[in-house]
MARTORTI-166752 format. One line per 8 residues: number of its first residue (from 1); their letters; for each residue x, y, z of N, C-alpha, C. Coordinates in steps of 0.001 Angstrom, whole numbers. Atoms other than C-alpha are relative to their C-alpha. Layout:
<atoms>
NUM) a) X:Y:Z:X:Y:Z:X:Y:Z | ...
</atoms>
This chain:
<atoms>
1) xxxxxxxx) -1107:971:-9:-11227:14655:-11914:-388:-1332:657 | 550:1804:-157:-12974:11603:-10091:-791:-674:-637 | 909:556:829:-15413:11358:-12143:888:-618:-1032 | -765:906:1373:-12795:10514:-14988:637:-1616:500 | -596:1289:-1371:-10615:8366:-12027:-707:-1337:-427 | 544:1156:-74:-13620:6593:-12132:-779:-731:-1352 | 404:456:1749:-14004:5957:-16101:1203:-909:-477 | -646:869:447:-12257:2978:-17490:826:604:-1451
9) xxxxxxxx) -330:-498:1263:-10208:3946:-20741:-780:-490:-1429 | 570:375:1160:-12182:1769:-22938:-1177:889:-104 | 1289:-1020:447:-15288:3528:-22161:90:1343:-141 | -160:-1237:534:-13801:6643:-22293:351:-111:-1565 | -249:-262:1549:-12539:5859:-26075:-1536:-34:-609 | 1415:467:718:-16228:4794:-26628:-1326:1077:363 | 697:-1203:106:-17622:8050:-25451:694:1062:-550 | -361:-631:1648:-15562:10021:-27957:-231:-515:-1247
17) xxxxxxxx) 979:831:1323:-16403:7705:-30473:-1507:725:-189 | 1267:-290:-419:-20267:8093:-29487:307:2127:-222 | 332:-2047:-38:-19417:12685:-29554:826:27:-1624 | -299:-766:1415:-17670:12362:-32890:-1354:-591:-990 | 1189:-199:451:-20752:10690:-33871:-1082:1313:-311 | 835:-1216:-584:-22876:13220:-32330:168:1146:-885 | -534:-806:768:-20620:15683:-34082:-374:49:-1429 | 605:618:1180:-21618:14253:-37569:-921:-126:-414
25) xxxxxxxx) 1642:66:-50:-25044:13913:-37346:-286:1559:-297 | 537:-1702:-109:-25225:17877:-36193:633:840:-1164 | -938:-1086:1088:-22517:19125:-38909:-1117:-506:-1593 | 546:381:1034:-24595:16907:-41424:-1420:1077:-155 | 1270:-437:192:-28204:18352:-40412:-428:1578:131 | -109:-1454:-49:-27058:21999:-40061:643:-153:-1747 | 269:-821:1515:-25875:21924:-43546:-1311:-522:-775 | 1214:294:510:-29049:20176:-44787:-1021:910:-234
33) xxxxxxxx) 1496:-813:-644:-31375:22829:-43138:701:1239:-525 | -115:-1138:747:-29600:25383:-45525:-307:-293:-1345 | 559:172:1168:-31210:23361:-48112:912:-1043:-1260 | -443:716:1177:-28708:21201:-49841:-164:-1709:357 | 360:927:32:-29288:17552:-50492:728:-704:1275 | -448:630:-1046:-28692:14853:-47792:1416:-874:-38 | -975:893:40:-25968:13173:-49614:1080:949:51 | -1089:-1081:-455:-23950:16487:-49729:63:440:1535
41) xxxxxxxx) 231:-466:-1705:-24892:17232:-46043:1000:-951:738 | -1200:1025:-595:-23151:13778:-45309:1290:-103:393 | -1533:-644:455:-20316:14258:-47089:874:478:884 | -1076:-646:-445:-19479:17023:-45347:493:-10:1438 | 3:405:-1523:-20655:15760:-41582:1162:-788:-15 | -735:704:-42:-18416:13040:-42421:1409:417:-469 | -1804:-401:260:-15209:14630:-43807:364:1093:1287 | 3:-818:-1408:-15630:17453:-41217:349:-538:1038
49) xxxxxxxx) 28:85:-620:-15920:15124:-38549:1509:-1145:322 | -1208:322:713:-12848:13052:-39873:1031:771:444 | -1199:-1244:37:-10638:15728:-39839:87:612:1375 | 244:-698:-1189:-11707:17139:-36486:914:-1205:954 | -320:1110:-306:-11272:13690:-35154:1776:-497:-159 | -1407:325:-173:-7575:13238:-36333:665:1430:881 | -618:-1311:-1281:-6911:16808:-34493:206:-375:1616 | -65:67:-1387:-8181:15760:-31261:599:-1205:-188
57) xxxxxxxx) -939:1326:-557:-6160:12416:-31621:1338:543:453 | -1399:-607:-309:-3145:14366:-32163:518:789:1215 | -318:-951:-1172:-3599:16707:-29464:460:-1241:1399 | 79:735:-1291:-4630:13815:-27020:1343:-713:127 | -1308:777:404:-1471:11709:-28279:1220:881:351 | -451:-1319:-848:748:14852:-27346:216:79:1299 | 226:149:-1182:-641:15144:-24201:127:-1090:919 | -205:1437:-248:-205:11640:-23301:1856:108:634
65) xxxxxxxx) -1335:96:-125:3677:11945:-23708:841:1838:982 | -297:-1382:-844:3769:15923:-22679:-634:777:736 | 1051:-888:-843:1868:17278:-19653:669:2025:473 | -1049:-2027:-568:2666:21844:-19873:-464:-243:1269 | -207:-104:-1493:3815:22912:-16982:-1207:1377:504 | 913:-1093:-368:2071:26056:-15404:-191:1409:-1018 | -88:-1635:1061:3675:28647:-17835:-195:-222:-1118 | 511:518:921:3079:26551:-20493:-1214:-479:-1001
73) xxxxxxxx) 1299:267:563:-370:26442:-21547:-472:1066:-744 | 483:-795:1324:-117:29433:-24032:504:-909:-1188 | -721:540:1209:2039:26940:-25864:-1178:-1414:-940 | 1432:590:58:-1380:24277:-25533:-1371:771:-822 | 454:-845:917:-3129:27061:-26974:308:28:-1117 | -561:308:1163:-1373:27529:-29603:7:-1161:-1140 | -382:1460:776:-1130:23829:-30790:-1886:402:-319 | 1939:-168:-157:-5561:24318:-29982:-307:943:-1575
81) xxxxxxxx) 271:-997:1144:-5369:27150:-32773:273:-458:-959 | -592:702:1001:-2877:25277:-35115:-911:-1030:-531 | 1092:1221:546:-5009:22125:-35293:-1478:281:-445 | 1301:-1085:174:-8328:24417:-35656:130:136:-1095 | -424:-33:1579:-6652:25554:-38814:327:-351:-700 | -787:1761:799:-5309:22227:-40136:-1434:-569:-269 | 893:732:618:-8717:21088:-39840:-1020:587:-751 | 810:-1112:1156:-10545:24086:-41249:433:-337:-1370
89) xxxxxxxx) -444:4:1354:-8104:24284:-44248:-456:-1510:-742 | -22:1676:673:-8807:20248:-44935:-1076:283:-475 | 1442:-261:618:-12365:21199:-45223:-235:600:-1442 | -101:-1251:1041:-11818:24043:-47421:171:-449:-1168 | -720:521:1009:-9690:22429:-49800:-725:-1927:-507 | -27:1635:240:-10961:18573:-49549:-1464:-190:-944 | 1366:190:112:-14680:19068:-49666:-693:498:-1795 | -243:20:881:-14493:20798:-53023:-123:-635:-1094
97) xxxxxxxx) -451:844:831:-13049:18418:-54975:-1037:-1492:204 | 991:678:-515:-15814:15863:-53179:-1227:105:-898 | 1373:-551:941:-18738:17643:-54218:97:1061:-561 | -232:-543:849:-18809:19210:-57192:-1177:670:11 | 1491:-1174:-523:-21456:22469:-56349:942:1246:3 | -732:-1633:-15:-20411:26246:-57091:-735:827:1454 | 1054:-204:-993:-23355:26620:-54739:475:362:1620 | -968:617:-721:-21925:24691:-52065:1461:383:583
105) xxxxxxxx) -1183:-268:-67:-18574:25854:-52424:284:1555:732 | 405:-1049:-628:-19962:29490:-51831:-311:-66:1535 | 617:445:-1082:-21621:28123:-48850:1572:-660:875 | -924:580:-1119:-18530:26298:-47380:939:1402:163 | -731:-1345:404:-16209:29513:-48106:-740:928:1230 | 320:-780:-650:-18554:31588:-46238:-226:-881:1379 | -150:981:-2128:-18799:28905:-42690:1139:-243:235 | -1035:543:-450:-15558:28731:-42686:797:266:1160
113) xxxxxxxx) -169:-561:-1616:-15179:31064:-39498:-748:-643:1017 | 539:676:-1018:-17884:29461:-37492:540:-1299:173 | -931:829:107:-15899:26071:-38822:899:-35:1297 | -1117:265:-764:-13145:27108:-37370:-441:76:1495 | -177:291:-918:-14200:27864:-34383:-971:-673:927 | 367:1099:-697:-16373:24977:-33383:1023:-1145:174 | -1431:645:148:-13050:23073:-34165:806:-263:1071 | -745:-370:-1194:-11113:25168:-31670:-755:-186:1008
121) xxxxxxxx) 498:344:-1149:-13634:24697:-28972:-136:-1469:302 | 319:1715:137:-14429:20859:-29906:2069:-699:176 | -950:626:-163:-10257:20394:-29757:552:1027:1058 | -423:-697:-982:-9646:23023:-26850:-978:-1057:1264 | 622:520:-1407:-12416:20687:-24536:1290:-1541:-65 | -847:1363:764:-10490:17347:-26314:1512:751:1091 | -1245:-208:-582:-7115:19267:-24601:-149:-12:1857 | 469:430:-1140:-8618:19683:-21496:-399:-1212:965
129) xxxxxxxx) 334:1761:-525:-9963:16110:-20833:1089:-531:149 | -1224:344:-632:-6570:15097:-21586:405:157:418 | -667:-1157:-847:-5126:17226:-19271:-171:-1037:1225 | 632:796:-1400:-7219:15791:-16300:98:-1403:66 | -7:1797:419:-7081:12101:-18059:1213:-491:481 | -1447:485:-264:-3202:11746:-18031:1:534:1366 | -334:-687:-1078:-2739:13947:-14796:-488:-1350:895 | 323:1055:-1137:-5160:11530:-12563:1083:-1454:-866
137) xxxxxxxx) -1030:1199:-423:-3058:8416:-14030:1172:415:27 | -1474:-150:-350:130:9779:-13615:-203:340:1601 | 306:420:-1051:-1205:10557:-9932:143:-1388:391 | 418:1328:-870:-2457:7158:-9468:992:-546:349 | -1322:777:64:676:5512:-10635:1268:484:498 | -785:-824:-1259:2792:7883:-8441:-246:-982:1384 | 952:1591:-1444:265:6211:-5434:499:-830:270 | -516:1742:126:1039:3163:-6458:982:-379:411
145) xxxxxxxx) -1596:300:-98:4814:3291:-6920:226:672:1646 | -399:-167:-1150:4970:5251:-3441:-686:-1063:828 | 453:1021:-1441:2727:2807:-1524:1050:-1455:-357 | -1043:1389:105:4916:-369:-2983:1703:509:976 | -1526:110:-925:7937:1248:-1763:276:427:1116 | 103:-23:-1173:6691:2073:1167:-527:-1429:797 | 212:1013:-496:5493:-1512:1728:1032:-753:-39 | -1487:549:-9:8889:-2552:727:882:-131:969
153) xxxxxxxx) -571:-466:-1160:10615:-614:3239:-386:-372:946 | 394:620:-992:8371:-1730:5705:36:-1352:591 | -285:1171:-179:8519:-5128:5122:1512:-360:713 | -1533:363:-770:12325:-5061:5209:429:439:1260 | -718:-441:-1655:12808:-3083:8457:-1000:-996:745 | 738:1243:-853:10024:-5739:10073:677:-823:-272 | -769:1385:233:12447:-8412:8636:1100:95:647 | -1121:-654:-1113:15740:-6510:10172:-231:-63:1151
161) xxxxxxxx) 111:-439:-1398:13837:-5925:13363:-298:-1344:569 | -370:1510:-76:12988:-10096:13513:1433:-631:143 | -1404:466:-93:16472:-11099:12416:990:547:1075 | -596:154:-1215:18068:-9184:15279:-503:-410:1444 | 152:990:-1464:16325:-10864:17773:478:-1262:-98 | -459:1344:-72:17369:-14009:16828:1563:-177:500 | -897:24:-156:20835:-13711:16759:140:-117:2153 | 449:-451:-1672:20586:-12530:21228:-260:-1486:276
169) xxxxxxxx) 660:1192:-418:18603:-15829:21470:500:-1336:-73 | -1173:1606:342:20881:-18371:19869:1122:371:802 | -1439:1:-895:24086:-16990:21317:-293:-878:1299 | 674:159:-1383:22138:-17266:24924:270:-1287:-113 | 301:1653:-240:21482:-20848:24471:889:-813:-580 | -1336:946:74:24405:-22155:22757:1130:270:984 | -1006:315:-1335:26460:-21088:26007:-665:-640:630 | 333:1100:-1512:24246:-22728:28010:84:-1483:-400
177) xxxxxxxx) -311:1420:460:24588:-25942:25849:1408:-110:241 | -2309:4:-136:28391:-24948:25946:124:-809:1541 | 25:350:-1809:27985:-25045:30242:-785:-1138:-43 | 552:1182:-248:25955:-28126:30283:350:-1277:-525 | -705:923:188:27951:-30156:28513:777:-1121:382 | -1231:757:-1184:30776:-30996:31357:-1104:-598:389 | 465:375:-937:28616:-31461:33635:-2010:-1012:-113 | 1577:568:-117:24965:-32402:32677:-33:275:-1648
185) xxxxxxxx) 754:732:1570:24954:-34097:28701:-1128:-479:-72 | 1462:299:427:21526:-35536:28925:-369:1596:-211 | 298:-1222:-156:20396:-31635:29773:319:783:-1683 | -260:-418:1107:22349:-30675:26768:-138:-327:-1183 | 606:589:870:21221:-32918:24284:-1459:580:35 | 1514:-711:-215:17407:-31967:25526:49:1072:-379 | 487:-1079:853:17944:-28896:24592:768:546:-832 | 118:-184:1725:19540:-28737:21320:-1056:-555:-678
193) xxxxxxxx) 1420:454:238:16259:-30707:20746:-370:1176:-283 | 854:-845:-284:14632:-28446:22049:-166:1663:-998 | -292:-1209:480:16532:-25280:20552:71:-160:-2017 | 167:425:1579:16280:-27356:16914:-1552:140:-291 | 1646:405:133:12331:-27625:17427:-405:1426:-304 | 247:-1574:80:12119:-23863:18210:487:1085:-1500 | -238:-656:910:14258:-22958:15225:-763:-623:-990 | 1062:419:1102:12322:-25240:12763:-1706:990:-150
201) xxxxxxxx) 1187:-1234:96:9048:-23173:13395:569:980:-88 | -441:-1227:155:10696:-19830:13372:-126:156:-1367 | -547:-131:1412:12008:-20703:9790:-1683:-274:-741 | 1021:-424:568:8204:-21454:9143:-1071:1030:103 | 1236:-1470:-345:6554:-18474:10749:666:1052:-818 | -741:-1264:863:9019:-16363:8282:-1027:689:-1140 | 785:-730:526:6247:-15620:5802:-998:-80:81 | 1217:-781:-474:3818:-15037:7875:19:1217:1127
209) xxxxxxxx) 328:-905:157:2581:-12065:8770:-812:197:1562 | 891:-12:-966:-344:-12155:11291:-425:-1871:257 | 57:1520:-437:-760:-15857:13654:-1281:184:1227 | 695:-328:-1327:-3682:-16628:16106:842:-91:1043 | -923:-135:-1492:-2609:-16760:19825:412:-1390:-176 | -649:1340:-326:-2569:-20218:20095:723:-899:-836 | -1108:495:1102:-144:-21272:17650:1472:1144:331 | -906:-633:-546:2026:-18147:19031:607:-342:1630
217) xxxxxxxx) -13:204:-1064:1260:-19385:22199:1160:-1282:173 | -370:1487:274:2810:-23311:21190:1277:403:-304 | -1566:-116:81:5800:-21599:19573:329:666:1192 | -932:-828:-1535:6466:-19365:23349:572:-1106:808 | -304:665:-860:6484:-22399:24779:1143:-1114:-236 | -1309:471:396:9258:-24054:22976:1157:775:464 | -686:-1288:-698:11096:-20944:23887:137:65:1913 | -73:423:-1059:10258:-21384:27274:665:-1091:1004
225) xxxxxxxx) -408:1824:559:11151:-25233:26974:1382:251:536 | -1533:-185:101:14820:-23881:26314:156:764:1236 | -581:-1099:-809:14944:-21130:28938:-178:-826:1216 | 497:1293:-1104:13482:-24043:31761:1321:-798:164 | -1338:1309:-108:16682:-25986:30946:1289:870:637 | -1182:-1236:-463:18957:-22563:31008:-223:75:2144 | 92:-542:-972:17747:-21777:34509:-534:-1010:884 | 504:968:-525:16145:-24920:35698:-1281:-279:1002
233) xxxxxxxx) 1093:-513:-1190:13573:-24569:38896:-179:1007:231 | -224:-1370:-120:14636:-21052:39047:-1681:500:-912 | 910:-919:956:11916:-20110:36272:-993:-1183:87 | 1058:737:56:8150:-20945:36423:-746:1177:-787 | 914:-1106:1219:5599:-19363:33729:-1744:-302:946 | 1302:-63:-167:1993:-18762:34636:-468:542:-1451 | 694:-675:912:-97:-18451:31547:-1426:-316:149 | 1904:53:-279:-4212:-17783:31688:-468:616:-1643
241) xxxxxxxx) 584:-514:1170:-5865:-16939:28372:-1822:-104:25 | 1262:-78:417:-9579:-15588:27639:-716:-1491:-868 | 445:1167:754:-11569:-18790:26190:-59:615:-1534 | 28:-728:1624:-12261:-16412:23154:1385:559:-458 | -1441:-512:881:-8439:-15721:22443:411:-837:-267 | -481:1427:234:-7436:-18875:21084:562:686:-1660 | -33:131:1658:-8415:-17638:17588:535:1627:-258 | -407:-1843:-20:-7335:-13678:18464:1251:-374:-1264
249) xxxxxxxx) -1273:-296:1004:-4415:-12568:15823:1109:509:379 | -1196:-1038:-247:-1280:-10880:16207:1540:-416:-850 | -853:-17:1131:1666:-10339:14541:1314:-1290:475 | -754:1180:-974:4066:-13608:15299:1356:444:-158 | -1816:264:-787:7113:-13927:17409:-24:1025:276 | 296:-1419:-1047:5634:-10847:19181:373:-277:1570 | 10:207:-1068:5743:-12244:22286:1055:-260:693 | -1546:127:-1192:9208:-13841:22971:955:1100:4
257) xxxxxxxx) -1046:-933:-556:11211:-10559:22975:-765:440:1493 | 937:-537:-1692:8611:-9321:25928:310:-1356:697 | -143:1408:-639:8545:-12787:27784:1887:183:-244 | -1394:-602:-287:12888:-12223:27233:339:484:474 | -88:-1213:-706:12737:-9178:28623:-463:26:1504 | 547:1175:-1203:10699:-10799:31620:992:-622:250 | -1213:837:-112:13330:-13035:31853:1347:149:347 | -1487:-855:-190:16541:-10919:31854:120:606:1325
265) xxxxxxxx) -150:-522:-857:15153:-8841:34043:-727:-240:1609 | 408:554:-665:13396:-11048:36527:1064:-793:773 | -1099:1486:-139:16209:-13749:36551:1467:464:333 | -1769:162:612:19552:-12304:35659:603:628:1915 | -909:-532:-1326:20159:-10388:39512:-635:-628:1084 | 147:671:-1317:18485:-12676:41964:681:-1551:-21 | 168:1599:257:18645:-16390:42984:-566:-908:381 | 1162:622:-461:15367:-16581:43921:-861:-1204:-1289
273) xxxxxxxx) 1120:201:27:12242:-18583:42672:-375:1458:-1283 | 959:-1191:152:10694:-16095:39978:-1098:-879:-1258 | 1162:593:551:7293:-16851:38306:-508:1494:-1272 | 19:-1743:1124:6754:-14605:34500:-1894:-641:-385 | 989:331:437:2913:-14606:34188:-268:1081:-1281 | 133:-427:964:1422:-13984:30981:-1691:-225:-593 | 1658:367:142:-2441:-13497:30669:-390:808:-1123 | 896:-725:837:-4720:-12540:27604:-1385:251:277
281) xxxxxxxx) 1772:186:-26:-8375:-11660:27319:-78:1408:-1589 | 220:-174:1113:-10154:-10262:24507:-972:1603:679 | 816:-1584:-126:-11555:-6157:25117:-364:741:-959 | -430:-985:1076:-12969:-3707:23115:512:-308:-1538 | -906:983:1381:-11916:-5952:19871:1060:154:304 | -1372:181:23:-8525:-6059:20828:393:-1018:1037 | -654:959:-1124:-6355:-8481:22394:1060:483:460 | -790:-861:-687:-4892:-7573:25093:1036:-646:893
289) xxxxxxxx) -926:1174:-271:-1999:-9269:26124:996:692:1514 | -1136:-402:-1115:-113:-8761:29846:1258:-823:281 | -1546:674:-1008:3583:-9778:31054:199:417:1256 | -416:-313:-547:4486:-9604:34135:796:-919:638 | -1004:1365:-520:7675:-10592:36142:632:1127:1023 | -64:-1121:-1860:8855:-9218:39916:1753:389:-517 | -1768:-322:64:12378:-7174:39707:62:790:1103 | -249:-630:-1418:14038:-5414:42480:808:1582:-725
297) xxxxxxxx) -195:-1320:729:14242:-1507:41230:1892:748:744 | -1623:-666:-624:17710:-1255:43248:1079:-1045:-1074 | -725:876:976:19363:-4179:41178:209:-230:-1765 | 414:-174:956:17471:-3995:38307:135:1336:-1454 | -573:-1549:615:19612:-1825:35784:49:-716:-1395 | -38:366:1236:19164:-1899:32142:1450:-639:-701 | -1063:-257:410:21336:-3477:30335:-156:-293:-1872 | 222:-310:1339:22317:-3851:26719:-662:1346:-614
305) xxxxxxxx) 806:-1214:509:20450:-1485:23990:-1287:395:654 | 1247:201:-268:17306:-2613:25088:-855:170:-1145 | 287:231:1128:16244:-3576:21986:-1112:-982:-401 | 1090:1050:-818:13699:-6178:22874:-1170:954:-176 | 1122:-223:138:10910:-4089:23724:-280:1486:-965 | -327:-930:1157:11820:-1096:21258:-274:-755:-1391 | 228:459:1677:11636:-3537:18440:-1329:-199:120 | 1409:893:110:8368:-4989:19656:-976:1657:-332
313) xxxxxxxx) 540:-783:-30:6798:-1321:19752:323:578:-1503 | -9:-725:1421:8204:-203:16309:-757:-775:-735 | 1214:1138:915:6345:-3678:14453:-943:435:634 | 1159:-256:412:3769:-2547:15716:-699:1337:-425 | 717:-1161:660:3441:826:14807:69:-245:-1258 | -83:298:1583:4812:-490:11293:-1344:-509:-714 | 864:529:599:2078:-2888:11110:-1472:865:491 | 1426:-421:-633:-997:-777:12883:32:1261:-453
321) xxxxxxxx) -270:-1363:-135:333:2685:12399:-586:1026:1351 | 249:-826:-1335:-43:3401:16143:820:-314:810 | -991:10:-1002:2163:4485:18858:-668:-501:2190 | 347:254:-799:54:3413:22108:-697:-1862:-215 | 133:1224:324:-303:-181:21330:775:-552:1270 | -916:542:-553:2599:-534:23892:161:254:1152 | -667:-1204:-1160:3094:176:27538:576:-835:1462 | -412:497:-651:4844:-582:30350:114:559:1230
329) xxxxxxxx) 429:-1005:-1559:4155:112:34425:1365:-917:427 | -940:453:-1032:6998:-918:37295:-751:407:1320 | 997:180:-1223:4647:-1117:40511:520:-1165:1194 | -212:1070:-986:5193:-2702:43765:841:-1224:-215 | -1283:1282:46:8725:-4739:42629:-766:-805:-1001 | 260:582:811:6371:-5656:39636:-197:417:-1530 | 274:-1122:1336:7111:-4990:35977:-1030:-541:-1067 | 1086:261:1098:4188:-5025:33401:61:669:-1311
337) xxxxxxxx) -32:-525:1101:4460:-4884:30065:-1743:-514:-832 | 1016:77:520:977:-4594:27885:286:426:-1436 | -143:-736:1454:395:-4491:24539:-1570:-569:-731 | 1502:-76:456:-2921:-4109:22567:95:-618:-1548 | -367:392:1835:-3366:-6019:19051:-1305:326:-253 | 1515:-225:719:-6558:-4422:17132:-467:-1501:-890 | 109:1146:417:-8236:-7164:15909:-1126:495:-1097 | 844:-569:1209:-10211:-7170:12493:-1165:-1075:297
345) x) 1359:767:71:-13795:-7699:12161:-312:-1238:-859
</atoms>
């Protein structure tokens, strides 16, 4: 069966072609070598092989539209025997009237058992091939249709699991444009800027897929931009990156639900000073990306779904098909989130 897999259909029609040849030649030079002339030998290679030839079309043509099931292949038989004797009798009757030999006629009359059953074996292998022929492409194209609609599905729940982060992110920041309004309009102008700049890239990172860092890095910091205005002195970022991660990959708009999540839970119960560092370096081919941001494990109570770093861990098993890509320590009033992007050679 791979061996066929790996046969194109044209050249498979062109190596039956090439065996009904074959066939023709041998039916011709076996009746020759019982002594009758070469133009009767022809004849009969060629009507013989004719006739054989529309059998195994029929069978294959059949088989094409009807693959038997398990209990079904006495009924494949059967058809194997039928067409055996459709193409015997053609012989019988055709060749005759062809060449005009009493001789001959004796002579076909008496091969007409071995006839038949080079027939049945030459359209019982012919049933077989098709068998394995249609089977592997109706496989393949099974394959096929399951991997598309499994890339389908995938796509769309990575598009679902994007689109609800956004929603979280705009609310956020159109109250704080709401609150900055009274009191501080320059502030609030700056960042509808700001929160217009951030959505303009978003709407172009939509069909893409995989972004280096530093173009993920340029859109965090628009994001940042906005959250600087929300919270003001309160929030300071530390970011350090490997000289060789500039051009690293990863899947974009990975980063601001983590860096969010930093944020929520750094920011939302003190009214200190907090600093969210965010360092890469390049290991092992992967880039390896850290968050961290200080919380106080007595204050610090989940809230919402927590949907943030749940989404970020399902894209990436979607896109990697691995569940340790993702992890997260709470150490010394400091939480770290890590996450690993395999990077292609």
């Amino acid at each position: 069966m791979p061996l066929l897999s790996s046969i194109s259909t044209s050249k498979l029609s062109g190596l039956f072609i090439a065996c009904g040849v074959v066939w023709a030649a041998l039916i011709t030079y076996l009746v020759h070598s019982f002594g009758f002339f070469w133009l009767t030998a022809i004849i009969d290679g060629l009507v013989s092989s004719i006739l054989l030839a529309a059998a195994c079309w029929l069978i294959n043509n059949n088989l094409r539209y009807y693959q038997p099931g398990k209990g079904s292949y006495i009924n494949l038989l059967i058809w194997c025997l039928a067409l055996a004797g459709i193409s015997t009798a053609g012989c019988r009757w055709i060749l005759p009237y062809v060449v005009n030999d009493k001789i001959y006629t004796n002579f076909l009359a008496q091969s007409l058992v071995i006839r038949f059953l080079g027939d049945f074996m030459a359209i019982g292998w012919m049933a077989m091939i098709s068998i394995l022929w249609y089977s592997q492409l109706d496989h393949k194209e099974t394959e096929k249709r399951r991997a598309e609609a499994e890339k389908l599905a995938r796509d769309a729940e990575l598009y679902n699991l994007r689109q609800q982060l956004q929603p979280h992110f705009l609310f956020n920041s159109l109250n704080s444009i709401n609150a900055l309004i009274g009191f501080k309009p320059e502030k609030a102008r700056e960042m509808i800027h700001q929160l217009s700049d951030f959505l303009r890239g978003t709407l172009k990172k939509d069909d893409q897929l995989l972004v280096p860092l530093k173009d993920e890095l340029q859109h965090l910091n628009l994001y940042l931009d906005i959250e600087k205005v929300r919270f003001g002195h309160r929030l300071e970022t530390e970011i350090s990156c490997d000289k060789h991660c500039d051009e690293a990959i990863l899947p974009t708009m990975l980063l601001q639900p983590i860096v969010e999540n930093a944020i929520k839970f750094g920011l939302y119960d003190t009214t200190e000073n907090v600093t969210i560092s965010i360092r890469a370096e390049i290991e092992n081919g992967q880039l390896i990306i850290m968050v961290q941001n200080p919380y106080d494990p007595q204050t610090s109570r989940p809230k919402g779904t927590g949907f943030g770093l749940r989404g970020v861990q399902r894209r990436l098993y979607l896109l990697f098909a691995r569940n340790d890509l993702m992890e997260t320590h709470a150490n010394d009033n400091i939480f770290t989130t890590i996450i690993k992007i395999p990077q292609v050679a």
